[in-house]
C-alpha positions in Angstrom: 125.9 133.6 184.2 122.6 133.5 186.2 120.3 130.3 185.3 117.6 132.6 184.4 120.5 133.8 181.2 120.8 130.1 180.7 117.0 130.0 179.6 114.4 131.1 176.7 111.7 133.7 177.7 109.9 130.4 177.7 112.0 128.8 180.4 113.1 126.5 178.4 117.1 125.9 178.2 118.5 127.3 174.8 120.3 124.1 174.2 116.6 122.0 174.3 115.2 125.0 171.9 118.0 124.3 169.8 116.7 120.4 169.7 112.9 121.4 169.6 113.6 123.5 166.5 116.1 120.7 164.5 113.4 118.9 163.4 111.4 120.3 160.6 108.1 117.8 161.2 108.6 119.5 164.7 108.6 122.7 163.5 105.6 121.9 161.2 103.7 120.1 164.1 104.1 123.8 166.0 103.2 125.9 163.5 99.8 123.4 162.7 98.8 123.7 166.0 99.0 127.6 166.1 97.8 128.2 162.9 94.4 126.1 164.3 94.3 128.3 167.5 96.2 126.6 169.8 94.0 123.0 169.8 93.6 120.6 167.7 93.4 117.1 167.1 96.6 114.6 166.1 94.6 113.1 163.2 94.1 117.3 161.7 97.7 117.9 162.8 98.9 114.8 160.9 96.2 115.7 158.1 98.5 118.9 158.4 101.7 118.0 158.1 101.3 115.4 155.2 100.0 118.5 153.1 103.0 120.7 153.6 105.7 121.3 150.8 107.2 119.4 150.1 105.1 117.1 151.4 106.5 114.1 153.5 106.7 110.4 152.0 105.3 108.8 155.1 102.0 108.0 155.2 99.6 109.0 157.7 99.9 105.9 159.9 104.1 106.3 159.6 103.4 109.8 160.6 101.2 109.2 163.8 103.7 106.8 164.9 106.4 109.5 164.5 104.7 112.1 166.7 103.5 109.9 169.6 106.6 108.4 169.5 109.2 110.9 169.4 107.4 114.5 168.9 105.0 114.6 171.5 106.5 113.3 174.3 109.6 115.7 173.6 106.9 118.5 173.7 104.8 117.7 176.1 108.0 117.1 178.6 109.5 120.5 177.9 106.1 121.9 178.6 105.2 123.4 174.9 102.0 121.6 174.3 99.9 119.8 176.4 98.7 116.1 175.4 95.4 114.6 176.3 96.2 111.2 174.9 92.2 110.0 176.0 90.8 112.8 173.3 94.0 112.6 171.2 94.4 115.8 171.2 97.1 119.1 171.6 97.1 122.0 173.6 99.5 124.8 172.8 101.1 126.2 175.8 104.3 128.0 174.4 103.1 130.3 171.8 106.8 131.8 171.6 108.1 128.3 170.4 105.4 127.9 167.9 106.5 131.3 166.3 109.9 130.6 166.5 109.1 127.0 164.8 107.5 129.2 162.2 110.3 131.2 161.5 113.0 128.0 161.7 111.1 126.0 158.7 111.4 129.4 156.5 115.0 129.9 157.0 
């Protein structure tokens, strides 16, 4: 097997997809971000993901902490979203993987 078979359309290896898509406030965080176009801020994107059903206990400050400390840097590394941590904000750069996130949280 070839290391191009080894990867997503996305380049990304399958078995780092496979982690990407575990996590549902992952999932939620990708489909956020495409649902506003591709951009948006962390405090929308938390703003977001508290909202969604069912809706997570956290509260917004618990959620922040989550994403910039285990999300983000997962997505920015694997090169799905880009982070501008001066602006605080997201730049979707793997529209595949936001889809797929979609389709993972309604499964």
């Amino acid at each position: 097997m070839s290391s191009l078979d080894k990867h997503s359309s996305t380049g990304v290896p399958e078995a780092v997809r496979a982690e990407l898509f575990a996590s549902k406030r992952r999932c939620r965080l990708l489909r956020a971000l495409a649902g506003a176009g591709g951009e948006a801020s962390v405090s929308d994107l938390v703003a977001e993901i508290r909202a969604a059903k069912p809706a997570p206990t956290d509260t917004a400050d618990e959620v922040r902490y989550d994403l910039h400390d285990h999300h983000l840097p997962k997505l920015a590394a694997t090169g799905v979203v880009e982070y501008d941590s001066a602006l605080d904000k997201l730049r979707l750069l793997d529209f595949v993987a936001a889809r797929t996130a979609a389709q993972t949280l309604t499964e």
